[in-house]
C-alpha positions, 0 to 999 in steps of 0.5 A, spaced: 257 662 289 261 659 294 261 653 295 261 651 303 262 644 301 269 644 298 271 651 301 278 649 304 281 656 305 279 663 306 284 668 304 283 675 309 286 681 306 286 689 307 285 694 304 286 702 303 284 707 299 286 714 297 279 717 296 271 714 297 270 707 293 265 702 294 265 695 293 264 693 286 269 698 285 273 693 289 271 687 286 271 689 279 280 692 280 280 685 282 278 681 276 280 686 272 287 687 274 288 680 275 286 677 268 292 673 264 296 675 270 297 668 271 295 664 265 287 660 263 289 655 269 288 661 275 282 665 271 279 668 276 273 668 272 274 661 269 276 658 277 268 662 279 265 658 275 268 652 276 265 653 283 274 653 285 273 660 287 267 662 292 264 668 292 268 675 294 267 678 301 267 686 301 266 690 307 268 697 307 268 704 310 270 711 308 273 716 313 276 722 312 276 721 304 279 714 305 277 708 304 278 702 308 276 695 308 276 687 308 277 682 303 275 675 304 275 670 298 274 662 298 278 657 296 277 650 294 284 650 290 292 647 293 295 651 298 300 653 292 294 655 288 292 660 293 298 662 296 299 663 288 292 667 289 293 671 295 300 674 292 296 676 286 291 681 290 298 684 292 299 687 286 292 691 285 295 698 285 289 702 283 282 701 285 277 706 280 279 713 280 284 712 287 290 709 288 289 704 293 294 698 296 292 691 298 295 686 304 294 679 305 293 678 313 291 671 313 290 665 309 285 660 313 285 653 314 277 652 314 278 644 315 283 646 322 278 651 324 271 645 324 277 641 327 277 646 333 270 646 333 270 639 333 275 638 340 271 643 343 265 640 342 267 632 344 270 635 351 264 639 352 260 632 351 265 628 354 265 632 360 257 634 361 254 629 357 258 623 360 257 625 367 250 622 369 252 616 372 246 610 374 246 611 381 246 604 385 239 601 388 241 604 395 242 611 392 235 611 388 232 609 396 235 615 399 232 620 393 225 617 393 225 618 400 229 625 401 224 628 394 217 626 398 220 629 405 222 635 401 215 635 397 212 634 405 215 641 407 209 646 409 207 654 410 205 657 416 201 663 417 201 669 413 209 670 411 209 663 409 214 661 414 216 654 412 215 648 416 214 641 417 208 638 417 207 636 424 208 643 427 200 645 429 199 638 431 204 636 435 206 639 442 214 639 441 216 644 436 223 644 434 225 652 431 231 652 426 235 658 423 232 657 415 230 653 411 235 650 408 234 647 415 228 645 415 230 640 408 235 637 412 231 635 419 225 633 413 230 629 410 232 624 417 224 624 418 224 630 423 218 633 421 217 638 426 220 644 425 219 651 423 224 656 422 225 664 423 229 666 417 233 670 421 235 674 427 228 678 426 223 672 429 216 672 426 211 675 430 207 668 428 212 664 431 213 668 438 206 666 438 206 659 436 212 657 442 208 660 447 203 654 447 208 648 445 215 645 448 220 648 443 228 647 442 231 652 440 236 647 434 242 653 432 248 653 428 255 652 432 257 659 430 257 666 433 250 666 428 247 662 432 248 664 438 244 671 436 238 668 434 239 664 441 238 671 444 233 674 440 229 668 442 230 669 449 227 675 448 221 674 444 218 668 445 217 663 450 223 657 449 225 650 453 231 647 450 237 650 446 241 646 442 247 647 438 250 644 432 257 643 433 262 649 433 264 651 425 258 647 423 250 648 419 245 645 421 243 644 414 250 640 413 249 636 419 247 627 418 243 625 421 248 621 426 249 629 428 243 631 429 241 626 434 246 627 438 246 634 438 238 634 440 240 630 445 245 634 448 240 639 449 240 643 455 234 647 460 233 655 458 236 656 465 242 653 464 243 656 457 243 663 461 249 661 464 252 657 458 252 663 454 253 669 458 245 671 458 244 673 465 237 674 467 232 674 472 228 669 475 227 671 482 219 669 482 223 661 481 226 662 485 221 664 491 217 659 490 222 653 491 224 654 497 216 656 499 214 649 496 221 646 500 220 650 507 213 646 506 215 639 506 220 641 511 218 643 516 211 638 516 215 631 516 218 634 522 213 636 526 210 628 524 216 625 526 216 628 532 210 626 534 211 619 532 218 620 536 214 622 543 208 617 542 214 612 541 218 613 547 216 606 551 218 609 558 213 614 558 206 614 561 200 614 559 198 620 561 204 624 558 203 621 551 196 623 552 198 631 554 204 630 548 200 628 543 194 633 545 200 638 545 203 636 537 195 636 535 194 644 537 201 646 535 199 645 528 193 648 529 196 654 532 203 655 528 201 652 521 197 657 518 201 662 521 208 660 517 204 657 511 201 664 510 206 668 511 210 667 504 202 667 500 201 673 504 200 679 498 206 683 501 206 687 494 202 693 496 207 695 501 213 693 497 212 696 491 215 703 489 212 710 488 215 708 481 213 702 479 207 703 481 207 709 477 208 705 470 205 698 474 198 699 468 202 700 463 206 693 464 200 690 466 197 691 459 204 689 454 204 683 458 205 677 453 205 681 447 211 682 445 210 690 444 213 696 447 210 704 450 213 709 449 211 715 454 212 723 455 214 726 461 207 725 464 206 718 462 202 719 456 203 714 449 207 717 444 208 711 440 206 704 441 212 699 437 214 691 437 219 689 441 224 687 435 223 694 432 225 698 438 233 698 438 231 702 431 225 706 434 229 710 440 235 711 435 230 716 430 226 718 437 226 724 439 228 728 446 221 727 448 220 721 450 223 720 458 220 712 459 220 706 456 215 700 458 216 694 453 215 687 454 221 684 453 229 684 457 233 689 458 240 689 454 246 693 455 245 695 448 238 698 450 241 701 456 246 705 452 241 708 447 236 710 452 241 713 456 244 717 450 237 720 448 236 722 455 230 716 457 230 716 464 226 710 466 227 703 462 222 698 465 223 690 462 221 683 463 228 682 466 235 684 466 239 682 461 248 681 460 248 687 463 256 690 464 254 697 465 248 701 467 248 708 467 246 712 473 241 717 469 237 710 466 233 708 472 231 700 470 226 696 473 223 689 472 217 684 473 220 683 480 219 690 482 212 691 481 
């Protein structure tokens, strides 16, 4: 038997045969042709009792009617010795009843192949096992720190978005783009975030930022600039940051993320910023209201102090200005206060938006989109994420689309292709383009 113990050498060798053989025949044209070839010293015989010789290895396979196979037999002998062996199996010329030739392909060097074994397995060690350094008093901090934020991140409702654990309670809510981002804000202490995982903003986050004062914190690249759009339109945003341009919030250190919350800019000022026009004309009709108020009141009360001090005249002037300022309010303020409070509305509104008023009425606030036939009856009712996807597998019998949400130049082009006559929005987006035949109307028009 062999002795894997005092094994030193393997001789490999090869061979063919003219016909269908088997292994004890090959292993008995082995002992028996090499008997007193080479004297009582290499016995094969004598040397496998000794434990010299290890036990012989056949494998063979008949194809064809020919043989061939490998010859595999341990040595604990010199290299001379088994160089002597391995020539002596080269002279095997007939195995059984067919002739059969043997070649010796190799001679293996066992102690070199447990020596490569060894090199690797010392690398693999050295390289891995030695890699774990002790980390430094600070280090151990920071990671306790950082493994109780990680363990603190929350879920919120039913597609467990995840979150930080203040975002309920708090009245400021910081929305990011995954939740890689959430672990990195966790990490410096900033735990109220939510991320949308996405352009696809969860319904459940459009719904929470309508009740909190929410900043918008997106990566510095063209990404984060779409999730910035998406926002705009599904849910309700104050602020918009931005991480440095080419730069993850995920890769942000603290010192970056201060400074780029407090860069922080209005949603107004971000439409301009980012090429998103929009329409604000409620805001801006109501400044100048609140401002025309104010103005015009000081200068009424100036001009009445302005006359009852005017120390050169009369008494019974000052008394006919004064009883003059005191029925000029009278007469004038409620006319010219009145006048932009008056509900003009009914006789401003078109024939159309008063056709489509009851339908934008009722997808106020909820993120939803109608869509009508050509007597303005519901056809199919869709979100407003999914209604680029909805008008594109729509039929040529929807001719109006209410939906609550901005008018895009994306969804004036599909409208247009399918045919769609009325489009009525929220607002109007970055619009470069409008087709005659779509006719757009928005929450000003009603």
């Amino acid at each position: 038997m062999q002795n894997t113990d005092t094994t030193k050498y393997i001789i490999h060798s090869k061979i063919n045969a003219d016909g269908i053989i088997e292994r004890p025949d090959i292993v008995g044209a082995i002992f028996g042709q090499t008997e007193g070839l080479l004297g009582s010293d290499l016995d094969l015989r004598d040397l496998q009792k000794t434990g010299r010789i290890g036990r012989i290895e056949v494998s063979v396979a008949a194809k064809g009617g020919k043989t061939k196979g490998n010859i595999f037999i341990p040595s604990s002998l010199d290299r001379v010795e088994t160089s002597i062996l391995a020539a002596s199996l080269e002279t095997i010329d007939r195995v059984g009843p067919c002739t059969a030739k043997i070649e010796v392909s190799q001679v293996e060097d066992v102690r070199a192949t447990k020596r490569k074994q060894i090199i690797d397995r010392a690398k693999y060690i050295l390289t891995d096992m030695f890699d774990e350094n002790l980390p430094e008093s600070q280090e151990i901090a920071d990671e306790v720190r950082q493994s109780v934020r990680i363990e603190e991140m929350q879920y919120y409702g039913k597609n467990k978005i995840p979150c930080g654990p203040n975002v309920i309670d708090s009245d400021a809510i910081v929305v990011v783009e995954g939740r890689a981002d959430v672990l990195n804000l966790l990490r410096y202490g900033i735990k109220n975030t939510i991320c949308v995982g996405g352009t696809n903003v969860p319904p459940e986050v459009a719904e929470l930022t309508k009740k909190k004062t929410v900043t918008a914190f997106t990566d510095g690249d063209r990404g984060g600039k779409l999730i910035i759009k998406e926002l705009l339109q599904v849910a309700d945003i104050d602020y918009i940051a931005r991480a440095p341009d080419g730069k993850s919030v995920e890769d942000l250190v603290q010192r970056e993320i201060v400074r780029s919350l407090r860069q922080k800019i209005p949603v107004e000022q971000a439409l301009e910023s980012y090429s998103i026009k929009g329409e604000s004309k409620p805001a801006k009709e109501e400044k100048p209201a609140k401002t025309g108020r104010i103005a015009r009141l000081p200068k009424r009360k100036e001009r009445v102090k302005g006359e009852l001090s005017r120390p050169s005249a009369g008494a019974q002037k000052l008394e006919k200005k004064a009883d003059r300022s005191e029925e000029e309010p009278k007469q004038v303020k409620p006319a010219r206060l009145v006048k932009p409070a008056k509900p003009a509305k009914p006789a401003q509104i078109s024939p159309q938006a008063r056709r489509f008023k009851p339908h934008s009425d009722a997808l106020l606030g909820t993120l939803g989109a109608r869509l009508l036939d050509s007597k303005d009856k519901v056809i199919e009712e869709t979100a407003v994420r999914d209604l680029v996807n909805t008008l594109k597998e729509t039929s040529d019998s929807i001719k109006t689309v209410v939906f609550d949400g901005v008018v895009t130049q994306r969804i004036l082009d599909i409208a247009s292709d399918k045919g769609i006559e009325n489009l009525i929005g929220v607002k109007k987006g970055n619009i470069a383009k409008s087709p005659a035949t779509v006719n757009v109307l928005t929450a000003s028009d009603f």
